[in-house]
N, C-alpha and C positions, 0 to 999 in steps of 0.2 A: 172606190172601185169595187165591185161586187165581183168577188171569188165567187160563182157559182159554180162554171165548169173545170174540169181539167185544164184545160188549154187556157182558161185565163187567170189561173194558179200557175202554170209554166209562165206565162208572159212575164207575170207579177215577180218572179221569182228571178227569172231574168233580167229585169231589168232591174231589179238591187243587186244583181250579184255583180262582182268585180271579176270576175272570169269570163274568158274570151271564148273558152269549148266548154261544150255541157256532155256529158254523156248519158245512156240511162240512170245509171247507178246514182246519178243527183238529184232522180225526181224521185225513185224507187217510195219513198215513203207517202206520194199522195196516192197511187195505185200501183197499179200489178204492171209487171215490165211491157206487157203484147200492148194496151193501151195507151202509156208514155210513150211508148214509142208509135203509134198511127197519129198523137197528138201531135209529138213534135217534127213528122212528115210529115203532116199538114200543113204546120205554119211556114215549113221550109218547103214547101211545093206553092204556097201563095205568094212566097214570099211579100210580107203583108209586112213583117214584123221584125225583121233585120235578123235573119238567121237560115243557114246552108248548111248542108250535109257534106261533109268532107270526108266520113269514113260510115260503115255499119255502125250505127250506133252513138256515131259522134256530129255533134252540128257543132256552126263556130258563128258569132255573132258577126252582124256584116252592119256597113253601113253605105250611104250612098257620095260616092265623087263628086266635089265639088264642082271642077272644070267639066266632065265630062258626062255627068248626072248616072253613071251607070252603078252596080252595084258590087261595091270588092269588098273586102275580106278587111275586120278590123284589125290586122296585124298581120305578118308577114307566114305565110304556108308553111314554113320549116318551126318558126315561132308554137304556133298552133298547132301544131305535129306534137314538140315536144311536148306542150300542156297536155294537150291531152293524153298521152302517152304515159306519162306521170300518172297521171289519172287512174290509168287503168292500172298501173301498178308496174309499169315498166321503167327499168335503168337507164335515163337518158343518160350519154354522155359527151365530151366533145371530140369531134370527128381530128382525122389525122392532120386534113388539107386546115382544118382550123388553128389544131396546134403547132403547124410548120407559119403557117403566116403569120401568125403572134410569135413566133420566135425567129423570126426572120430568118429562115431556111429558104424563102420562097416570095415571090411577092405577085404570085399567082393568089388572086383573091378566090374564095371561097365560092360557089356559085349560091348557097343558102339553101339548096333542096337535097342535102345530104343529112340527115341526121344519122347518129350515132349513137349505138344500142345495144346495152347487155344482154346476151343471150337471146333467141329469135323471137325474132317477130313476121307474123303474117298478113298482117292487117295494110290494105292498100286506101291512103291517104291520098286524096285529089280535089281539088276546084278548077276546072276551065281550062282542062288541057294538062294540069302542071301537078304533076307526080313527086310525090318524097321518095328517095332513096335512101335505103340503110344499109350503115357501116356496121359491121357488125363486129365487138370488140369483145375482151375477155370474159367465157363465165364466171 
């Protein structure tokens, strides 16, 4: 495979890695932030190459449904919230409605688009209608 351009240094690079979200900050060292990032709108507006934009700056690898041929999301939007989240350097933690149902307070199951987070965040996470909400716990 010939690395000539950017974008097929991104591909390459994605497709060895074991992670589900990429952000800038994981290309930062083939080029400058403004570029990585037109590169990696690119492939996530062709969608050519298995990968969405879920937040400013964050894409999440996709793949295609077996039954229904269309294109979702390689794990679950709350899942991929908190990697990436991490990523950026944020405290994920577990939400309240999580630690009442594991302790059986409650048998109200979690709905999965709650994450739960130290100290604020502003950053709005979505694919295809479906929003992350955060809990926001102690600084």
């Amino acid at each position: 495979m010939a690395l000539n351009t950017l974008e097929s240094k991104i591909k390459y690079r994605i497709s060895r890695s074991k992670d589900d979200v990429f952000v800038l900050k994981d290309f930062e060292d083939l080029s400058d932030r403004d570029q990585v990032g037109r590169a990696l709108r690119s492939l996530a507006e062709n969608n050519d190459y298995g990968l969405a934009k879920i937040s400013r700056g964050m894409y999440a690898k996709t793949r295609i449904a077996r039954r229904t041929g269309e294109v979702i999301l390689s794990n679950t939007l709350s899942e991929l919230a908190r990697e990436g989240l991490s990523k950026l350097g944020v405290t994920v933690l577990r939400s309240q409605a999580l630690i009442d149902y594991n302790s059986g307070k409650t048998t109200q199951v979690p709905t999965g688009r709650l994450v739960a987070v130290k100290g604020r965040v502003t950053r709005k996470i979505e694919y295809d209608d479906n929003v992350v909400e955060y809990e926001y716990g102690p600084r």
